[in-house]
C-alpha positions as CSV (number, residue, x, y, z in Angstrom):
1,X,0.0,0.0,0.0
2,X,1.2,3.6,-0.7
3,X,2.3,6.3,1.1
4,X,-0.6,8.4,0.3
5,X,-3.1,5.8,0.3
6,X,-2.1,5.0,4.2
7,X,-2.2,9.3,4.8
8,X,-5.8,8.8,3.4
9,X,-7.0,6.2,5.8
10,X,-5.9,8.3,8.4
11,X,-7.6,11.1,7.1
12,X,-8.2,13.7,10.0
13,X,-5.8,11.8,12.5
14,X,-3.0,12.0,10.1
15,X,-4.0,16.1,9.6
16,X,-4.1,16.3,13.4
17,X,-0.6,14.8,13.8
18,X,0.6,17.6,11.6
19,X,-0.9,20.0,12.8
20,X,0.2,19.3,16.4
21,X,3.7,19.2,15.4
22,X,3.8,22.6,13.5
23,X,2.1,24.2,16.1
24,X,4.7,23.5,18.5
25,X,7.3,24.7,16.6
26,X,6.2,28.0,16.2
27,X,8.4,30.6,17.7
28,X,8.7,34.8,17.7
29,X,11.8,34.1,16.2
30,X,11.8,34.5,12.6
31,X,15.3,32.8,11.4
32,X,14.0,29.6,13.8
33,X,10.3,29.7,11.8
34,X,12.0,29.6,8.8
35,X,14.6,26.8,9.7
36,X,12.0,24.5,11.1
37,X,9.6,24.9,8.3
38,X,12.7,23.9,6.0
39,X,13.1,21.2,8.0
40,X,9.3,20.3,8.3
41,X,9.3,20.6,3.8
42,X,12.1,18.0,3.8
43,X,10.7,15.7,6.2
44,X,10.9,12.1,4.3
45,X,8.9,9.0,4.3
46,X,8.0,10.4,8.2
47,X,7.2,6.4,8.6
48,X,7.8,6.0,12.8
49,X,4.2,8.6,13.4
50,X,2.6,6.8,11.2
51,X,3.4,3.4,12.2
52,X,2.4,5.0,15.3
53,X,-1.1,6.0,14.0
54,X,-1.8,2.3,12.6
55,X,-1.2,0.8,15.3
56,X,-3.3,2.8,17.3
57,X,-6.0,2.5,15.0
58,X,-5.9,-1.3,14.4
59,X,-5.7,-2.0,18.7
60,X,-8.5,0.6,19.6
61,X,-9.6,4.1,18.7
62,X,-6.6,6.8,17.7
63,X,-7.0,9.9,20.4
64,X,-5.3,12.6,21.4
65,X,-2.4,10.5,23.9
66,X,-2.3,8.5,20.0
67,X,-1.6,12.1,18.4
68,X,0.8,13.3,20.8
69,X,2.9,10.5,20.9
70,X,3.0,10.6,17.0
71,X,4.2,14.2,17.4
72,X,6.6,13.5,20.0
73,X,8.3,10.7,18.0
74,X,8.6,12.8,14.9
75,X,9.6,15.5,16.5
76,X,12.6,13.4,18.9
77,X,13.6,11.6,15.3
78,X,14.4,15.2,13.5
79,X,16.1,15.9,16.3
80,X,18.2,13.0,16.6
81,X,18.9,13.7,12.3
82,X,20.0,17.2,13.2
83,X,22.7,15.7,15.9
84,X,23.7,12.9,14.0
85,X,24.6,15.2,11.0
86,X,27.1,17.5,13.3
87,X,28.4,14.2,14.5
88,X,29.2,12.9,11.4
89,X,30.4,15.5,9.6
90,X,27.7,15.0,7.1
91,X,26.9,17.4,4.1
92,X,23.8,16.1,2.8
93,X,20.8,14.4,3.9
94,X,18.3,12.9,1.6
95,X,19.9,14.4,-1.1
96,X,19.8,18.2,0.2
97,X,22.6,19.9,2.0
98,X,22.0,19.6,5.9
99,X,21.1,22.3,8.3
100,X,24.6,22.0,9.6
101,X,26.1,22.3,6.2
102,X,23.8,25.2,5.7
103,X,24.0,27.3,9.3
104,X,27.1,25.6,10.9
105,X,27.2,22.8,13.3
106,X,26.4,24.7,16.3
107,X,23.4,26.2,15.5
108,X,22.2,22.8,13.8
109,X,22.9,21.2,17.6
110,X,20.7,24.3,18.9
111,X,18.0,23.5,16.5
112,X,18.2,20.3,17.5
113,X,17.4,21.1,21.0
114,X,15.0,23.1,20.0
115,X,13.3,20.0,18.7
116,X,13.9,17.7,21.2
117,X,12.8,19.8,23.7
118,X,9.2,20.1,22.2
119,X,9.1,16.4,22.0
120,X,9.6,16.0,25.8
121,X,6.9,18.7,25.8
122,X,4.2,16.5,23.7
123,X,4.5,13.4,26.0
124,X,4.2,15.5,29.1
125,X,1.2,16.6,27.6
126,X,-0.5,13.4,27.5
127,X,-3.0,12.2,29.6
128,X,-1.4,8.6,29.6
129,X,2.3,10.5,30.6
130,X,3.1,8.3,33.4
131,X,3.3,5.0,31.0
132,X,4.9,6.8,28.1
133,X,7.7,9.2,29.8
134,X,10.1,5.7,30.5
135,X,9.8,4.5,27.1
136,X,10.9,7.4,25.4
137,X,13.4,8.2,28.2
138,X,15.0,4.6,27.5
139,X,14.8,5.8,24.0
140,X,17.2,8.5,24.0
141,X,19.4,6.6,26.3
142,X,19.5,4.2,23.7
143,X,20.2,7.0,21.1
144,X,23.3,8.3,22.9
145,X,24.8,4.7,24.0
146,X,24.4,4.0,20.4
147,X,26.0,6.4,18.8
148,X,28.8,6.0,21.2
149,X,29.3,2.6,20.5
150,X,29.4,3.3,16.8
151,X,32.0,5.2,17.3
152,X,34.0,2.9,19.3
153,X,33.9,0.2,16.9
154,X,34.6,2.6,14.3
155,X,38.1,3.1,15.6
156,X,38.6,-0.2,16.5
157,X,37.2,-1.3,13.4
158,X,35.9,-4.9,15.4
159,X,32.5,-4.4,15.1
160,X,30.8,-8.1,15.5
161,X,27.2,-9.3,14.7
162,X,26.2,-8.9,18.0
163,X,27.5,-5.0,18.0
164,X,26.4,-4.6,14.9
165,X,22.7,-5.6,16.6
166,X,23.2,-3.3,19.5
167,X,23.9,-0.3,17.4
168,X,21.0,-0.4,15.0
169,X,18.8,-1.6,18.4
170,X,19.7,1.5,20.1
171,X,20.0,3.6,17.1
172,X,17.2,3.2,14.9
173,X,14.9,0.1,16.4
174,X,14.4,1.9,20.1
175,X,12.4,4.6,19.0
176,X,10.2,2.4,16.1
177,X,9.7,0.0,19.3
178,X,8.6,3.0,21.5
179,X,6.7,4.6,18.6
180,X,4.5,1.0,18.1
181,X,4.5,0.6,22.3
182,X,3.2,4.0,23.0
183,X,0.4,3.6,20.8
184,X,-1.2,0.9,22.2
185,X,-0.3,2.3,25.9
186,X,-2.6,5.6,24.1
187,X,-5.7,3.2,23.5
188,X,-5.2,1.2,26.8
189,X,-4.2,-2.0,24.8
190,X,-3.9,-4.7,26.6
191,X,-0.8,-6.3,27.8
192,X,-0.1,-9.1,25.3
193,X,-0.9,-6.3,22.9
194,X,1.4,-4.1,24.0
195,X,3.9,-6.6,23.8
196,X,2.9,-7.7,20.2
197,X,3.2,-3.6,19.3
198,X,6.4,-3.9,20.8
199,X,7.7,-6.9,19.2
200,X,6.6,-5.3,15.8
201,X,8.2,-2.1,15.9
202,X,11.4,-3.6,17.5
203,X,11.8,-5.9,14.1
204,X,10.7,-3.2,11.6
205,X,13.5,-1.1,12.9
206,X,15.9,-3.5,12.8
207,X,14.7,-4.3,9.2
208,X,14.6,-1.0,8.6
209,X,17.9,-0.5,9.0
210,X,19.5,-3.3,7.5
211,X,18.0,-2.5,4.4
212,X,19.3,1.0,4.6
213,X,23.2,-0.6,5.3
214,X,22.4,-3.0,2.2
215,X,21.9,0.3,0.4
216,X,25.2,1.1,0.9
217,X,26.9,-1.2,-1.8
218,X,24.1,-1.2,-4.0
219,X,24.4,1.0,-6.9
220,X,20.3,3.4,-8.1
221,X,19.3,3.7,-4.1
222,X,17.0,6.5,-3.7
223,X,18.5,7.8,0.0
224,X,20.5,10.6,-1.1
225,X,24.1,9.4,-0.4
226,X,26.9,8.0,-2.2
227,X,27.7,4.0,-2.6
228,X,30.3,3.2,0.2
229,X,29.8,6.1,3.0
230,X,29.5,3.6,6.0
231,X,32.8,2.2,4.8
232,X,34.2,5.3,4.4
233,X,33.4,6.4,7.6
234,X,34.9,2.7,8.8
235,X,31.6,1.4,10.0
236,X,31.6,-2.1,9.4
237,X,27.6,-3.2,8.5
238,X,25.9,-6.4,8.5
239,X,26.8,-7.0,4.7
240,X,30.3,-7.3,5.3
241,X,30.2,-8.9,8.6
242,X,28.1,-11.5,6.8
243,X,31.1,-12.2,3.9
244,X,33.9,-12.1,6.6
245,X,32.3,-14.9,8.5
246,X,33.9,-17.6,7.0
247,X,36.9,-15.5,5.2
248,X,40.6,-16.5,6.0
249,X,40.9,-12.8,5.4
250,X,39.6,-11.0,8.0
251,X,42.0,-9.7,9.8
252,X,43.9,-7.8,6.6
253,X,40.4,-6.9,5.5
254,X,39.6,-5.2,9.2
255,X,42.5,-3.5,8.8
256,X,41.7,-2.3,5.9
257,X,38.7,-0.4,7.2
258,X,41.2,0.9,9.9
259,X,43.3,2.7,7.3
260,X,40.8,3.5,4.9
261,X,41.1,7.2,5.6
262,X,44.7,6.9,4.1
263,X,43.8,5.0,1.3
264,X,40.3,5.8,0.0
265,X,40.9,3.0,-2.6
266,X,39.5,0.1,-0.2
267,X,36.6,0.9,-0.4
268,X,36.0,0.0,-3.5
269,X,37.8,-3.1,-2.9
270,X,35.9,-3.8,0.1
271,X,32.5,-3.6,-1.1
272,X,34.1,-5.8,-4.4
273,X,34.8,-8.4,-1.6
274,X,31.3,-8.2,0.1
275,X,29.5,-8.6,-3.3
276,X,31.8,-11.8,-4.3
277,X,32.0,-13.4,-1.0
278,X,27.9,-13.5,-0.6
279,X,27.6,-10.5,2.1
280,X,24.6,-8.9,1.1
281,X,22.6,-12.6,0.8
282,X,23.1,-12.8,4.4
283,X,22.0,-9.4,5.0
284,X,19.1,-10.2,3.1
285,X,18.4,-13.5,4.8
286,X,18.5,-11.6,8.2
287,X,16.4,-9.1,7.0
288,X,13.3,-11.9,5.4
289,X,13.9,-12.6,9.2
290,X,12.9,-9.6,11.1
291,X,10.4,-9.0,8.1
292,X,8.8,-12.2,9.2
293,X,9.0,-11.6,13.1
294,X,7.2,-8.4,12.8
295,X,4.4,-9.9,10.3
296,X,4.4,-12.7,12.9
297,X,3.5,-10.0,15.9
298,X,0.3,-8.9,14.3
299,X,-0.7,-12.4,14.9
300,X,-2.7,-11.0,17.6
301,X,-4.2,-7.7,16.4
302,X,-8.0,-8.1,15.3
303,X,-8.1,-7.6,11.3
304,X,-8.6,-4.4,9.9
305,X,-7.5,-2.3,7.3
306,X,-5.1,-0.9,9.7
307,X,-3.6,-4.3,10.2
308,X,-3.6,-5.0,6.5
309,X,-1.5,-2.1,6.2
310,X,1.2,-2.6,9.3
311,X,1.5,-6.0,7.5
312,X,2.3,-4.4,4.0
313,X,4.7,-2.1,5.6
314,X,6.4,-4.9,7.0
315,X,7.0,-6.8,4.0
316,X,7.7,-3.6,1.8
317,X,11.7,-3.3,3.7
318,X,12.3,-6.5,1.2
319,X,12.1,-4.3,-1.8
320,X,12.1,-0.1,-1.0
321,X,15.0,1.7,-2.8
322,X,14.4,4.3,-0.3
């Protein structure tokens, strides 16, 4: 199912969602307006509140705890964009030149602020606060651990599976998982519900992701970033853990990664040695996997159209190209 056509069965809860999150951007100052409504016109597939929405929807009746927590998580995921583009270094961003390249890196860490701060303000505004403020406190705990740890194993350049796990747990899959658990906590969902929502957004992430790090030595991706990026900025991804696992070559090829900032000419030789030596089959195979554990989690949701379409979603990681 499309984009829009998921937007339409939202309808009014979808306009709401929007609406909530401009109106707590606004600000008396002008050079802020116009920065967040850049921001706001670039916003992407915007995929975690409306997961969000759906599942609401599909476990009870979306209200305004469901619209609030939509908010909050697009609003705490720009944020986290806006950081992680100062903290990378990174230029452009879905195929436009970051706020940070724009207006420098520390007023892009302001903005950021800015943002997350008017996240924090949308879950304290719920009614259902008290069940919601510890999931999205674990979530940004999760966001700066994994970061760190990314950066760790960057230099080190020993990133394992299980690492590799951890980082795209705490990076990307903690705040789908507290986007899917918050909305059913906003409908009063029971608790093997809850769990179920839970269960789902923790494998879509995680799906979600290793698509994305597929992406990355794939040529005719639609994300906006060169072939090879990760591996130019010596983070070693599931793909090529999956063709060093039964290489004779893996310590010369981790060090490869280690000194790839002297000799940018590895990188092409690296992802030459992931497509040969069958990396991105086993990043493919792992990712059918978490596909199928978050179809699996639905299990329990009564059918409905909002269902049918958390189901699609799910399946549509095997073949986006953006």
């Amino acid at each position: 199912m499309s984009r829009e056509a998921i937007i339409k069965l939202l309808g009014n809860h979808w306009d709401g969602f929007e609406r909530l999150v401009r109106e707590s951007l606004r600000s008396d100052i002008a050079l802020l307006n116009v920065v967040n409504e850049s921001i706001m016109s670039n916003a992407g597939k915007q995929l975690r509140p409306m997961l969000l929405l759906l599942v609401a929807g599909s476990l009870g009746v979306i209200n305004d705890d469901s619209l609030h927590f939509a908010a909050a998580v697009e609003l705490l995921h720009n944020a986290t964009l806006l950081h992680d583009d100062v903290a990378d270094r990174s230029s452009t961003r879905r195929g436009q030149p970051t706020l940070s390249a724009l207006i420098g890196p520390s007023s892009a860490v302001l903005v950021g602020d800015f943002w997350l701060t008017k996240a924090v303000d949308m879950v304290l505004d719920a009614k259902r606060k008290d069940k919601a403020v510890p999931l999205f406190s674990r979530t940004l705990s999760d966001l700066a651990e994994g970061e760190m740890l990314q950066l760790e194993k960057a230099n080190e350049a020993d990133t394992t599976e299980e690492d590799y796990l951890r980082i795209i747990y705490c990076k990307t899959a903690s705040l789908f998982r507290t986007a899917c658990m918050s909305a059913a906590l906003s409908v009063d969902a029971g608790p093997e519900q809850c769990e179920a929502a839970a269960r789902y957004g923790n494998a879509m992430g995680l799906a979600f992701q290793i698509r994305d790090d597929i992406f990355d030595y794939t040529d005719g991706n639609g994300l906006g970033k060169p072939v090879g990026l990760d591996l130019m900025e010596k983070k070693i991804t599931l793909p090529l853990i999956g063709a060093l696992r039964n290489s004779d070559r893996a310590g010369e090829l981790r060090d490869m990664v280690r000194g790839i900032d002297e000799h940018p000419e590895y990188c092409g030789q690296l992802r030459g040695f992931v497509l040969e030596n069958g990396g991105l089959e086993y990043a493919a195979a792992r990712l059918d996997d978490y596909i199928k554990d978050a179809t699996a989690a639905l299990d329990v949701f009564p059918e409905s159209p909002g269902k049918e379409c958390l189901a699609s979603l799910a399946g549509y990681n095997a073949i986006r190209n953006t």
